[in-house]
N, C-alpha and C positions, 0 to 999 in steps of 0.2 A: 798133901793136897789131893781131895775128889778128884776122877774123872769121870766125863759122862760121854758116849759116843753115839754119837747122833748121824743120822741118812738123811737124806732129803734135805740137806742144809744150804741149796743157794738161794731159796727165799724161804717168804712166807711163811708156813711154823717152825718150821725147822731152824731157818735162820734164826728168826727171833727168839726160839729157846736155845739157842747156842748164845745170842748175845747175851741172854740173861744170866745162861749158867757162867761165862767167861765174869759179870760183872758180880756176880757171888764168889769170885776166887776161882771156879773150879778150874784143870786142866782141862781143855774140849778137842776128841777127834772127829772130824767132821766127815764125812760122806759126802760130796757135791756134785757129782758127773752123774748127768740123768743117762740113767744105762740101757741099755737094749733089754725088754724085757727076756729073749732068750740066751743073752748072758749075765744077767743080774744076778741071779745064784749065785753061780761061780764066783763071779768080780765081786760080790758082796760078801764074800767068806774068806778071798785073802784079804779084802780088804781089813777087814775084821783079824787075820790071823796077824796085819801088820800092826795093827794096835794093840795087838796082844803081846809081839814079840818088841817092840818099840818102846812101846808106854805103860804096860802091864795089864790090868784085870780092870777092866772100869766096874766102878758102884754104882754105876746107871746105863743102861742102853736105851736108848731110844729108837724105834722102826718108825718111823715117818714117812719116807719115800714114796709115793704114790700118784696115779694120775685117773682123770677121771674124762670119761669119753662116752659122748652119746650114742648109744646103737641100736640099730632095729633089725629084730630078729627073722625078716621076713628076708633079708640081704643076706646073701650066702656069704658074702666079704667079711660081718660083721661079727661072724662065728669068729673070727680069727682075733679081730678086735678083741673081744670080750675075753678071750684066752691070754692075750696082752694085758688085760687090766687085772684078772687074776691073779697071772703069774707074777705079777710085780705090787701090786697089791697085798695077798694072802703068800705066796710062795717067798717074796723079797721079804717079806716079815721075818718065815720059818725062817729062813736062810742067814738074815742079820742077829737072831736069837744064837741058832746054831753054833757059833765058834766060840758063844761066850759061857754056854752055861755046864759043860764039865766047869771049867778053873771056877767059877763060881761056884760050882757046888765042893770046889775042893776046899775054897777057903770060909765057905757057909756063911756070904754074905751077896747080896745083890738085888737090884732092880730093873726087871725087864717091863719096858713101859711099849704097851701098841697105839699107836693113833688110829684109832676107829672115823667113823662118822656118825652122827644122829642121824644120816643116812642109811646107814642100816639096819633101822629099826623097824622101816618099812619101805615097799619098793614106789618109787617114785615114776611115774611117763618117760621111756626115753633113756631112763638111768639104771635099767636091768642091772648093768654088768657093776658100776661101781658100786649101787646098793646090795645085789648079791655078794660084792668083795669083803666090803665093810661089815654086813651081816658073818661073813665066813669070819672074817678077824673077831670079833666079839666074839664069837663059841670058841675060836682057836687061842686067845688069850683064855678064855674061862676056863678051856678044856688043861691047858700049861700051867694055869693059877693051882690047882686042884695037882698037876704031876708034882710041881716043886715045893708045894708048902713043905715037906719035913725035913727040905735040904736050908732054910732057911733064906729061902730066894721070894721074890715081890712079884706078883707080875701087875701092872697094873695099867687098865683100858680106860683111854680120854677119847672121849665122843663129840668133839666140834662141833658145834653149829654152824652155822653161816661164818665165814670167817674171808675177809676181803684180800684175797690171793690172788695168782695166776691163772688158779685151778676153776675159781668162780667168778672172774670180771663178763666172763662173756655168758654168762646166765641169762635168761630172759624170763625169768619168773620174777618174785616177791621175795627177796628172802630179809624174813623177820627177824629180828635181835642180831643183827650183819654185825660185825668186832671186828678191831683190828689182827694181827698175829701178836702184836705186839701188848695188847690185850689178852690174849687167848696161853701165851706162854707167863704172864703175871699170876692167872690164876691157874696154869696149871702144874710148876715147878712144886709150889707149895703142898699139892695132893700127890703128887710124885713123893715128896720127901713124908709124908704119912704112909705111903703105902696103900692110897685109896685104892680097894679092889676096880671101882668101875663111879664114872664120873663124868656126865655130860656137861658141855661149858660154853657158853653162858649158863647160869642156872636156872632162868625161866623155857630158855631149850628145853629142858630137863624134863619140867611141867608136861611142857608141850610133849612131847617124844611120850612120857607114860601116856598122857591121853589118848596118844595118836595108836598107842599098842593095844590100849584097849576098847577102841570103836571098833564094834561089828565094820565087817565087811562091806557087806551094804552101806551103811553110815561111811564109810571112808572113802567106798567109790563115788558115791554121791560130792563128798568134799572135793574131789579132784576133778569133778567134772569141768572142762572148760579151762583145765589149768593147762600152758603151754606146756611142752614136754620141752627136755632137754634135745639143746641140737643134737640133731647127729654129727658123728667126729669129720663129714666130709663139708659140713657146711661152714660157712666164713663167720 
């Protein structure tokens, strides 16, 4: 029986791809305790070493865990914020990769899957620190896709769109093509088990997101003119 070990599992994607992988058969180790981002490393590597010595080698990991916090750079507070979103974002990734891929490359099979966002394709008002997180995960999955291809290891980047979470109920923008998780984990187990290198979801996201990469500067500032910014992390 598969196993697949997943973080960020008491809601939202994480949950729902855990229910989905549990209803395909698989065995599922789950991750659930939202952790301090400066011991998330640590906790997230024995975690990982106890489903290593427990339950064996999983043929999927998933790095999910993540939070996303509005900051403004002009607040000396918020330097620390943003090193929070980072560290638990980009570092909690490295960190949950970290204890699995020696035994994976021992036994030359696996898939290391990142959850990104279509957030970091470009940076958004307000959302500095998650969209520079999520821009850092996409080069950091490409940069690991490109270490492990010869060991016969996967890595593969899902880019979310809008997706109706915890993460995003208190938005005050527009967000277009909004999906459940429960939606969002349907179509994304199926590219997981291909091996898609890199995969935005919903797929007119997709659209959008190349668009949005290739408007001049000008053209994009203009688009965002008047758009609200994300709160900041102190407001209600």
């Amino acid at each position: 029986m598969q196993l697949v070990f997943i973080t960020g599992a008491s809601s939202g994607i994480g949950q729902a791809m855990a229910l989905a992988y549990i209803k395909q058969g698989w065995r599922v180790a789950l991750v659930a305790r939202r952790l301090d981002a400066l011991q998330a490393p640590d906790s997230i590597i024995l975690a990982a070493q106890a489903c290593l010595a427990q339950m064996g080698v999983p043929d999927v990991v998933v790095a999910n865990a993540g939070i996303s916090l509005g900051v403004d750079t002009s607040k000396r507070e918020d330097l620390a914020v943003m090193r929070q979103v980072m560290d638990t974002n980009l570092l909690g990734m490295a960190a949950t990769f970290h204890a699995f891929i020696e035994p994976m490359q021992t036994r030359g099979t696996g898939t290391l899957v990142g959850i990104a966002s279509v957030a970091g394709v470009r940076g958004l008002p307000g959302h500095a620190a998650y969209c520079a997180s999520k821009a850092a995960v996409i080069s950091y999955c490409e940069s690991l896709r490109g270490e492990l291809r010869g060991y016969g290891l996967k890595v593969v980047t899902l880019a979310p769109g809008y997706v109706a979470t915890p993460l995003t109920q208190r938005n005050r923008y527009p967000m277009p093509f909004l999906m459940t998780a429960e939606a969002f984990a349907h179509q994304a187990l199926p590219s997981i088990a291909r091996g898609t290198s890199f995969r935005v979801i919903p797929w007119p996201m997709g659209i959008v997101a190349r668009l949005l990469r290739m408007l001049p500067n000008a053209v994009f500032d203009r688009a965002l003119k008047g758009r609200p910014r994300k709160h900041r992390h102190t407001e209600n």
